[in-house]
N, C-alpha and C positions, 0 to 999 in steps of 0.2 A: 531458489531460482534455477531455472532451468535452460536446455538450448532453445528453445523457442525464443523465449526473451532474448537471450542471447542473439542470436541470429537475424534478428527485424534490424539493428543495427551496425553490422559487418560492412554489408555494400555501400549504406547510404554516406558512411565517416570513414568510406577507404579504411577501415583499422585493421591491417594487414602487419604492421608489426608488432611480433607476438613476442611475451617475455615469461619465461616461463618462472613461478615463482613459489619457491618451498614453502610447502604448509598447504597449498590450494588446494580442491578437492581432487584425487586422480579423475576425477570424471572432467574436470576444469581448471587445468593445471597451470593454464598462462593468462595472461592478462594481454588484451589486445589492444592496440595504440594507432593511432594516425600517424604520420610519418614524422611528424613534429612533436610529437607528446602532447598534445594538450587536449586532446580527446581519448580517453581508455576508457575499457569495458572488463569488468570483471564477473564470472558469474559465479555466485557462492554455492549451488548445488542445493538441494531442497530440505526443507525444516529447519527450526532452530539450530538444534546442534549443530549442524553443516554451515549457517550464515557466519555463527558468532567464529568460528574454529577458520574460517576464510576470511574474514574481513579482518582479524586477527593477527591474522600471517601479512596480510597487504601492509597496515598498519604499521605493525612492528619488522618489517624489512628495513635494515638501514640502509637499500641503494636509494632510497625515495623518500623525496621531501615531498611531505603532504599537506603540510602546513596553510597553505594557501587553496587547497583543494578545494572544489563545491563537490559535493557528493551527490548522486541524484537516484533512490533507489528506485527502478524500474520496472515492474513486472504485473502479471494479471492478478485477477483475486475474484471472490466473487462479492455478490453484492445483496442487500436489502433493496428487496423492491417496490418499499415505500420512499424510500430513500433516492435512490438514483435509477437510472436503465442502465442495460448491457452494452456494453459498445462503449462507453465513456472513459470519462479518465477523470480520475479522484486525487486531489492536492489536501493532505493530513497533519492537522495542529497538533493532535494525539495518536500515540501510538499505545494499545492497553493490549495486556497480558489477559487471554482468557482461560488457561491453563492452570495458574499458581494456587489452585481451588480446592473444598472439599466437593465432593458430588458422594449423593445417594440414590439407588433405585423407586422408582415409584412407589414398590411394594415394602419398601424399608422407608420410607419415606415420612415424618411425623404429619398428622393432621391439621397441626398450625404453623408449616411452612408453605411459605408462597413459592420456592423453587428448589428445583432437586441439585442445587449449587450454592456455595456460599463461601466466604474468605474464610482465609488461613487464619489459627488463632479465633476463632468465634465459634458459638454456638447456634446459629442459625444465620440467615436470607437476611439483603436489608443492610447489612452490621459492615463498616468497611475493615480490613482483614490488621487484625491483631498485631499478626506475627507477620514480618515486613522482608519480601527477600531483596528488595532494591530494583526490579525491572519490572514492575508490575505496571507502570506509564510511563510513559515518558514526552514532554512536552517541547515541539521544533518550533524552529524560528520562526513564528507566523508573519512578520514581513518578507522572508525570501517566501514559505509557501503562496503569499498572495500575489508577491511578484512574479515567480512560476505559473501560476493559475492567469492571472491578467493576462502575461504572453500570450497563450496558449488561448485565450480568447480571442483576443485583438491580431493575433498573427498567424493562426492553424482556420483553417474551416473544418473542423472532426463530424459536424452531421454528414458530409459529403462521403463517408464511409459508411452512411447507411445501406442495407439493402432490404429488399423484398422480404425475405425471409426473417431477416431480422423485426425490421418492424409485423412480419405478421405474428410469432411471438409477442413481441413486448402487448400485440393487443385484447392479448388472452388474458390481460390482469387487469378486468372491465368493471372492477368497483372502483368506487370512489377515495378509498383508502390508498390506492393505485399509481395517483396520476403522473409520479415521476418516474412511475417503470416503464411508462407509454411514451416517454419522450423519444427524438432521437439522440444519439451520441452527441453527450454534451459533457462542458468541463462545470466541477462540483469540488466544492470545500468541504469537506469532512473528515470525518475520523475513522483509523482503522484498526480491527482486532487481529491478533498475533493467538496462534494455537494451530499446534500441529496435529489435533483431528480437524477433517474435513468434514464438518457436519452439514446437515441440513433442517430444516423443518421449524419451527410455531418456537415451540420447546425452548431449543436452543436460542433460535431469534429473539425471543425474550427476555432469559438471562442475559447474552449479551449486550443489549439496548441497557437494562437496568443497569448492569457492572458498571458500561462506559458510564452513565450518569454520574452512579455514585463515588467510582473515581475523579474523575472530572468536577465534581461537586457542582456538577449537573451544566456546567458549560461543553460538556461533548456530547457528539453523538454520531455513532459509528453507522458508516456505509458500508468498508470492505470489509474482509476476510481472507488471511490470509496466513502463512506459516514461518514466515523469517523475521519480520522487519523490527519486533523487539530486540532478537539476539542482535539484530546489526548496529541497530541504533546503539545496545549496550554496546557493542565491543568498539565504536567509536566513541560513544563518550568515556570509557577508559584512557582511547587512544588520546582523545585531546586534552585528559588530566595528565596526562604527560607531556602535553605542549605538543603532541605531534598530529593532530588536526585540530581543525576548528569547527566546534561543536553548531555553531548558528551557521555551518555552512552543509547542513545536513540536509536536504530534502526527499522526500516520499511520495512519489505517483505511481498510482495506482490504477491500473484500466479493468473494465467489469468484463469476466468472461462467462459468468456463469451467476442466475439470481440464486437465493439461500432458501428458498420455499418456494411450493410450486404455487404455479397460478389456480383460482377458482374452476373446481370440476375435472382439474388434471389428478388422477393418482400420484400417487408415490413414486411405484415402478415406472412409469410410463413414462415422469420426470426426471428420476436419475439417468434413461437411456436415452430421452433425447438428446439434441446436439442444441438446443432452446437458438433453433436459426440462425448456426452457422456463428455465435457468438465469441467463442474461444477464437475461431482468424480474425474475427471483426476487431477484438480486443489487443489480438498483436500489433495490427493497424494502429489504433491510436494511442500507441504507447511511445509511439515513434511520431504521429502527426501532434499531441499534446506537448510531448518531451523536446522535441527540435528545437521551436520558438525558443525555449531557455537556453539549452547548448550552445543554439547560433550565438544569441544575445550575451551570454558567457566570454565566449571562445571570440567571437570577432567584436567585441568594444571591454577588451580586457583592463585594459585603465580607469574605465566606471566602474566595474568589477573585481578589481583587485584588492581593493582595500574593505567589500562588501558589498551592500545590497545598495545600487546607486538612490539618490534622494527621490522620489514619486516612482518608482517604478511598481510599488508595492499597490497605486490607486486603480482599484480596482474599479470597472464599472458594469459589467453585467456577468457577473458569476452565476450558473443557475440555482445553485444552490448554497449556501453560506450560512453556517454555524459557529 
């Protein structure tokens, strides 16, 4: 995570008191609060190793009882463009490891494997991974995710942050394999990948769709990408086997800044250098128009909230997309 994420909310939760806290990253050394505590902001600095080694330190600080905490983790990622459009915000049942793998080059590649990746402990593609390091998924509370997403339906208008540029992008991906890159910013259920390369392209897009499957045992299916949200996940569920948070009070949104393949008839290069219409600001945008709805709903009706996820908050009625 980064200042950008960081910074969309500074002004809007006043969190001008700042706590500085050993272990954080020197690039993100405090944790910022509202004048009351019950709204802070931490940023854990980018990649795996940098989330688990920050959230780590928040956790195990003994001035802070977290015990009752909702965690809400907040940042851009990119996105499949069969899957979702740019601009949106993504609420995650799974979070899959796509790193913990074997990979081979093309040229090294056998003639009866279907992909140049495969798990740990196995001898080819397909096979789920033998040899088990314990963070390869991880499954959240899907009633607080749905009651996060509900909000954020029923209380944000997020297409309202579309613009021109943005939609003329999304309209470049003109097949019919397409149709939910064409949308505007909207909020979506899915799944997200953790891996600290930033890949792009067909290739990878594939592996990943298969992994989440077959970890999931074919109940997921991955939207984002992005580079932290396993190690975080793990270093809170450590945290709350020791009773010092609470694991179902975890959640993950996710806003799309950048699609994972280009659109039909764009190059390579052409696609890594655009700016795919202004998507990366649109995406800070609704990370704070999605995320709000829950904060508020949190933070001012903390008595329905304190003891969990209140009774229907979780009924969902138009998610645009739901896996």
């Amino acid at each position: 995570m980064f200042a950008p994420e960081q910074n969309i909310w500074l002004a809007p939760y006043n969190l001008t008191t700042n706590y500085t806290i050993p272990g954080l990253s020197p690039k993100f050394p405090q944790v910022h609060c509202n004048s009351n505590g019950t709204i802070c902001q931490v940023t854990t600095d980018e990649g795996t190793a940098n989330a688990a080694a920050s959230i780590m330190a928040i956790t195990l600080n003994p001035t802070l009882n977290l015990t009752k905490t909702y965690f809400m983790v907040a940042g851009i990622a990119g996105v499949k463009p069969e899957a979702a459009s740019i601009g949106s915000a993504t609420f995650a049942r799974y979070a899959i490891d796509i790193d913990l793998i074997h990979a081979v080059t093309d040229g090294d590649k056998p003639a009866n494997f279907s992909s140049d990746f495969w798990g740990q402990g196995t001898y080819g593609p397909d096979l789920k991974p033998g040899e088990l390091y314990g963070s390869e998924i991880f499954e959240l509370n899907s009633t607080l995710r749905s009651a996060a997403a509900n909000l954020a339906v029923t209380k944000a208008n997020i297409s309202s942050i579309d613009t021109p540029a943005l939609a003329a992008f999304r309209a470049m991906y003109n097949t019919t394999n397409y149709t939910r890159a064409r949308d505007p910013p909207s909020i979506y259920e899915c799944d997200t990948a953790t891996g600290d390369v930033y890949w792009y392209g067909q290739g990878y897009q594939t592996y990943v769709s298969d992994w989440t499957k077959l970890l999931t045992n074919g109940t997921g299916s991955y939207c984002t990408t992005q580079q932290e949200d396993n190690a975080t996940i793990n270093s809170l569920q450590r945290a709350a086997a020791l009773g010092l948070v609470d694991y179902n009070r975890v959640l993950v949104m996710r806003s799309t800044s950048d699609f994972d393949k280009a659109p039909p008839g764009m190059d390579f290069v052409s696609f890594i250098k655009s700016n795919q219409g202004g998507a990366f600001t649109v995406s800070l945008q609704a990370l704070l128009v999605a995320g709000s709805p829950f904060v508020n709903a949190v933070t001012g009706n903390w008595t329905q909230w304190s003891g969990g996820v209140p009774a229907g908050a979780s009924n969902t009625t138009t998610i645009t997309y739901r896996r």
